[in-house]
Phi, psi and omega in degrees: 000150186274147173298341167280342178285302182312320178320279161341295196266348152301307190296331185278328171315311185307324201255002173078037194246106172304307189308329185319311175315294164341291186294327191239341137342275174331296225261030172236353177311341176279334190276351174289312150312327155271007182287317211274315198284008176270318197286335185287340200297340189255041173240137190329136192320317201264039175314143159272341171277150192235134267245342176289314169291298202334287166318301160321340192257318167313317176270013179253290199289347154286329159323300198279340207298180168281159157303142171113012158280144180263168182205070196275012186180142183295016177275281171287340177303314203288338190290334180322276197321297197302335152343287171255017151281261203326332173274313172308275192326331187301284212291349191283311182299338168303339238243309179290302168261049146267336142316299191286001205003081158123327182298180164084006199310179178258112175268170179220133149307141176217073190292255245311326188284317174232038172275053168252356176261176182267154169334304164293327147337278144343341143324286192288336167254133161207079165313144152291130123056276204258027162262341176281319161298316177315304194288345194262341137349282209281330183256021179260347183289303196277339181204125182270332200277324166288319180312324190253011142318313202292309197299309177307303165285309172287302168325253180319336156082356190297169176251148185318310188318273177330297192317330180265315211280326172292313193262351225352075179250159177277151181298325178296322179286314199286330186296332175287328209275332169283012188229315166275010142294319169311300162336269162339248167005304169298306217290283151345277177293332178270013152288290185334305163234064105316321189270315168296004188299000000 
């Protein structure tokens, strides 16, 4: 479907027209899939989830959600969405490890994230899930727009291009600004389990 119909209709959705919703759900769904299934890929093999639920829990609490979310663009909808694809993962790794009482975290690779270190280093971290939600927290606090460089680009799977064109910022700016976020992050976690060391 052209990006100007979603468009349309993400804007008649803004304005509160439910059916709009109804009507624009389907036809962002693959890309909605493919959002979930990048995320699962940088989670450990024996995910319980599938990329397919993911999405169904995504399109029920957007379905559900309140009125008054904007959607000024086919952009910001998908960063919404890698958004709450990450809190559904988030809350699925809370849930499980609390069934397991601790075990079982969801680990994840994170070359992009900490590849500024050497191979072994890269080794040596390999954050949960939810220490990596944990760091992207403390740094949507301290700087929001790297927080939301990293959810767009890692998360959300978008290229500096897109990242910029979403934010409207120069492709130069999102690279610098990914590289010290990156930075910033590595820095998070490998305190992180130094102090659980």
């Amino acid at each position: 479907m052209a990006e100007d119909t979603i468009t349309q209709l993400l804007g008649q959705w803004t304005a509160g027209d439910r059916e709009a919703a109804e009507r624009v759900l389907p036809r962002v769904y693959e890309e909605l899939r493919r959002i979930a299934a990048r995320q699962l890929r940088q989670e450990r093999d024996a995910h319980t989830l599938q990329a397919t639920a993911i999405v169904h829990e995504a399109y029920m609490r957007l379905a559900a959600g309140p009125s008054g979310l904007e959607w000024p663009s086919r952009a910001h909808f998908f960063a919404f969405s890698a958004h709450l694809i990450r809190r559904i993962l988030v809350d699925h790794a809370r849930r499980r490890k609390r069934l397991k009482r601790g075990g079982l975290a969801e680990r994840i690779t994170l070359v992009e994230v900490t590849g500024l270190g050497s191979p072994l280093e890269i080794q040596e971290i390999n954050p949960d899930l939810m220490d990596l939600d944990d760091a992207l927290s403390r740094l949507e606090k301290v700087d929001p727009r790297k927080a939301t460089i990293v959810e767009l680009k890692f998360f959300a799977g978008l290229t500096l291009d897109e990242v910029a064109g979403q934010l409207g910022i120069s492709a130069e700016t999102v690279s610098r600004e990914w590289r010290r976020a990156r930075a910033w992050l590595y820095t998070a976690l490998r305190t992180k389990e130094a102090d659980g060391a």
